[in-house]
C-alpha positions as CSV (number, residue, x, y, z in Angstrom):
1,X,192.3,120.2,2.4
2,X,196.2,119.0,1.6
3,X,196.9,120.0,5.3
4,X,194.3,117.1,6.7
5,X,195.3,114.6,4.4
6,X,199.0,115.6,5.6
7,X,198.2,115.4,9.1
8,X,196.1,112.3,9.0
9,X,199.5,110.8,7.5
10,X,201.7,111.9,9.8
11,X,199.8,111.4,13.3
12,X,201.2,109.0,15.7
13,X,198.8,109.1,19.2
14,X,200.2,105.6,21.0
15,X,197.7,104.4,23.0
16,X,200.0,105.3,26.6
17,X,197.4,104.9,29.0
18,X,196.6,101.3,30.3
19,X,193.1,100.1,31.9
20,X,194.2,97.7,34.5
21,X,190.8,96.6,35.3
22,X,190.1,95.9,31.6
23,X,193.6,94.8,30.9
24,X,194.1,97.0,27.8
25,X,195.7,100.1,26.5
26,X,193.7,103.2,25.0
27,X,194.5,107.0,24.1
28,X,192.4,109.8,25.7
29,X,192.0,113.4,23.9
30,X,194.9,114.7,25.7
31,X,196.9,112.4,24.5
32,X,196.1,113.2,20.4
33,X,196.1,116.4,21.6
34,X,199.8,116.2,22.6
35,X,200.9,114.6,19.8
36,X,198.8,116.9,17.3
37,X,200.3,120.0,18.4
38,X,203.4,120.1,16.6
39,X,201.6,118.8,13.1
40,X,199.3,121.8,13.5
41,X,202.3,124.0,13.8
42,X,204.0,122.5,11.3
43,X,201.3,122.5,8.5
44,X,200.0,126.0,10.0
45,X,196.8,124.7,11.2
46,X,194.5,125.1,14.1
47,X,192.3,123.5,15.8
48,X,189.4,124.5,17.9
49,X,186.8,122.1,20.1
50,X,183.7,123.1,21.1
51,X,181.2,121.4,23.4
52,X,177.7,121.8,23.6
53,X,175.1,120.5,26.0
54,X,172.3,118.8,24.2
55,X,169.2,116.8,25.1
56,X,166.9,113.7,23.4
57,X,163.5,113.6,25.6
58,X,165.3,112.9,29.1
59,X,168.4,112.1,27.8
60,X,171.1,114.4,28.4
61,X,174.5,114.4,25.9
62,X,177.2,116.5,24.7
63,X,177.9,116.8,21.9
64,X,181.5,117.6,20.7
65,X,183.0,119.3,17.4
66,X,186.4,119.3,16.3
67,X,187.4,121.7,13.6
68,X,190.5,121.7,11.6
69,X,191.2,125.5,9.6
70,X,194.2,126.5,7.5
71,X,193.7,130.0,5.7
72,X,190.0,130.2,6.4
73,X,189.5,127.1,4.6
74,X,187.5,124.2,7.6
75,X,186.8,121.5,8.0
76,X,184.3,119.8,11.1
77,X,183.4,116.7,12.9
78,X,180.9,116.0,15.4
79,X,180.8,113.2,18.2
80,X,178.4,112.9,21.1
81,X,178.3,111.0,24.3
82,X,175.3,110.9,27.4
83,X,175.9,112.2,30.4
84,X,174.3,110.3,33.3
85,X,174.7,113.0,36.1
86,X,173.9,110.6,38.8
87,X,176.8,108.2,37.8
88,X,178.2,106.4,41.0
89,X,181.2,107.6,42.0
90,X,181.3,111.3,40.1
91,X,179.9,114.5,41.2
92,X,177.8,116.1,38.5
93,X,180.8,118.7,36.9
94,X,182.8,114.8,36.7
95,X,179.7,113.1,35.3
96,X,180.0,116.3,32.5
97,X,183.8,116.2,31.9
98,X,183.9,112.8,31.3
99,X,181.6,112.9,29.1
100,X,183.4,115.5,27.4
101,X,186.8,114.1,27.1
102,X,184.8,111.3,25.2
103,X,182.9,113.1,22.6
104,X,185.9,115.1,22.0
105,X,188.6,111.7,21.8
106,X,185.8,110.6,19.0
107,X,185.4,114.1,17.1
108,X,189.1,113.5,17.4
109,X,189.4,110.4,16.0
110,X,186.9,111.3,13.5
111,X,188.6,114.2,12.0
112,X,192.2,112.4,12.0
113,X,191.5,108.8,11.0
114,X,192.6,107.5,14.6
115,X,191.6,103.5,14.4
116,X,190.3,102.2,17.9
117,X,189.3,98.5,16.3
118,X,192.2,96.9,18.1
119,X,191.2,98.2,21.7
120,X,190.2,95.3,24.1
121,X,186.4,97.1,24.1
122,X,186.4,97.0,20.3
123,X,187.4,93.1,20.2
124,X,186.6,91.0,22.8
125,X,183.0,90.2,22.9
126,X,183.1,88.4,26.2
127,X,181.8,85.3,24.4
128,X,179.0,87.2,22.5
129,X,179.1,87.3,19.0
130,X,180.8,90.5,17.7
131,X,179.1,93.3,17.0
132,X,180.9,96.0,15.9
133,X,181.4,95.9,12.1
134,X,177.6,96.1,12.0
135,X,177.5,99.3,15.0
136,X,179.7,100.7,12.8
137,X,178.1,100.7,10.1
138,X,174.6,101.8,11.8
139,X,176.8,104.9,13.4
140,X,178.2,105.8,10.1
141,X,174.0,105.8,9.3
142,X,173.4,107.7,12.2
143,X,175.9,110.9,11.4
144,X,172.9,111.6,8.1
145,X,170.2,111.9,10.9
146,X,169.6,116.0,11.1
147,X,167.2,115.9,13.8
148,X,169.0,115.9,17.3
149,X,166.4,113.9,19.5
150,X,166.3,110.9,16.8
151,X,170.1,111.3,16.1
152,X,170.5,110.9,20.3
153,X,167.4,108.0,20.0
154,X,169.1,106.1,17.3
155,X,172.7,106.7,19.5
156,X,171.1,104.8,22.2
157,X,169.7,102.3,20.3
158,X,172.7,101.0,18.7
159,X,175.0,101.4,21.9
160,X,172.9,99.1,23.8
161,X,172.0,96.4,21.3
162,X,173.5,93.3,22.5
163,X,171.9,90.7,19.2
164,X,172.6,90.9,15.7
165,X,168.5,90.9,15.6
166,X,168.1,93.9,17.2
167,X,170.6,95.6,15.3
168,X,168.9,94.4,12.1
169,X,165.8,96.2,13.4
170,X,167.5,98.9,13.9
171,X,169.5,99.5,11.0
172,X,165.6,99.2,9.4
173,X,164.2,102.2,10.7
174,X,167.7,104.2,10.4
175,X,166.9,103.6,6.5
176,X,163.4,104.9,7.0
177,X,165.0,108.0,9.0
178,X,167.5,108.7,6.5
179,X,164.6,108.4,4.1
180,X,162.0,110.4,5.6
């Protein structure tokens, strides 16, 4: 779709918002939102996003799509984050909506090419070795998973792997999955 491609081009969402326990800067879906709004206008595009509740055995995520449609022509991408409704600090409908805004940021950032690799969270490893070219590469494997409880399985998996060993585990069975 020409109208993506020209979008993807044009989009500037600064990262305005500043963690100051973290010490970094970041963008949140409101903030691509804002700055998508007159692109959709001008290429004569909407945009819809659509959250649904899911679950993987006991764990609970939503899962977020973002679709892009000029003259019935659309084009979709999918993002899911957990939902821990007994996070410290949040009532449940808080636990949800955060969890929310985060799916959607990355079905976001999906669909428009939005690059977070410079974020503090995506760089520093707090003296571990660095991760994330091969989490990225394991999520990109993830997205060909169909079934929704492995898909939210393999999710987990990969977020909390702290060792290049584990991941290498991982990325094992994701081939198997893929496979199967």
């Amino acid at each position: 779709m020409k109208q993506l491609i020209n979008i993807q081009a044009e989009l500037k969402a600064p990262k305005n918002q500043f963690n100051s326990f973290g010490k970094y800067h970041y963008r949140n879906a409101e903030d691509i939102l804002e700055a998508l709004k007159p692109l959709l206008k001008k290429h004569e595009c909407t945009l819809t996003l659509n959250d649904e509740i899911k679950t993987a055995g006991s764990i609970m995520y939503v899962e977020s799509t973002a679709t892009l449609c000029h003259e019935g022509d659309c084009i979709s991408v999918t993002a899911q984050a957990g939902i821990d409704p007994n996070r410290k600090g949040m009532d449940i409908s808080q636990s949800f909506g955060s969890s929310s805004s985060y799916s959607r940021k990355y079905a976001l950032g999906g669909l428009f090419l939005l690059d977070d690799s410079k974020d503090a969270d995506a760089t520093n490893t707090h003296g571990k070795e660095d991760l994330s070219p091969l989490k990225k590469k394991l999520w990109s494997m993830i997205e060909k998973i169909e079934e929704p409880v492995k898909k939210a399985t393999a999710l987990k998996s990969v977020t909390d792997a702290t060792t290049s060993e584990q991941l290498s585990r991982i990325e094992s069975r994701l081939k198997e999955l893929i496979n199967e």
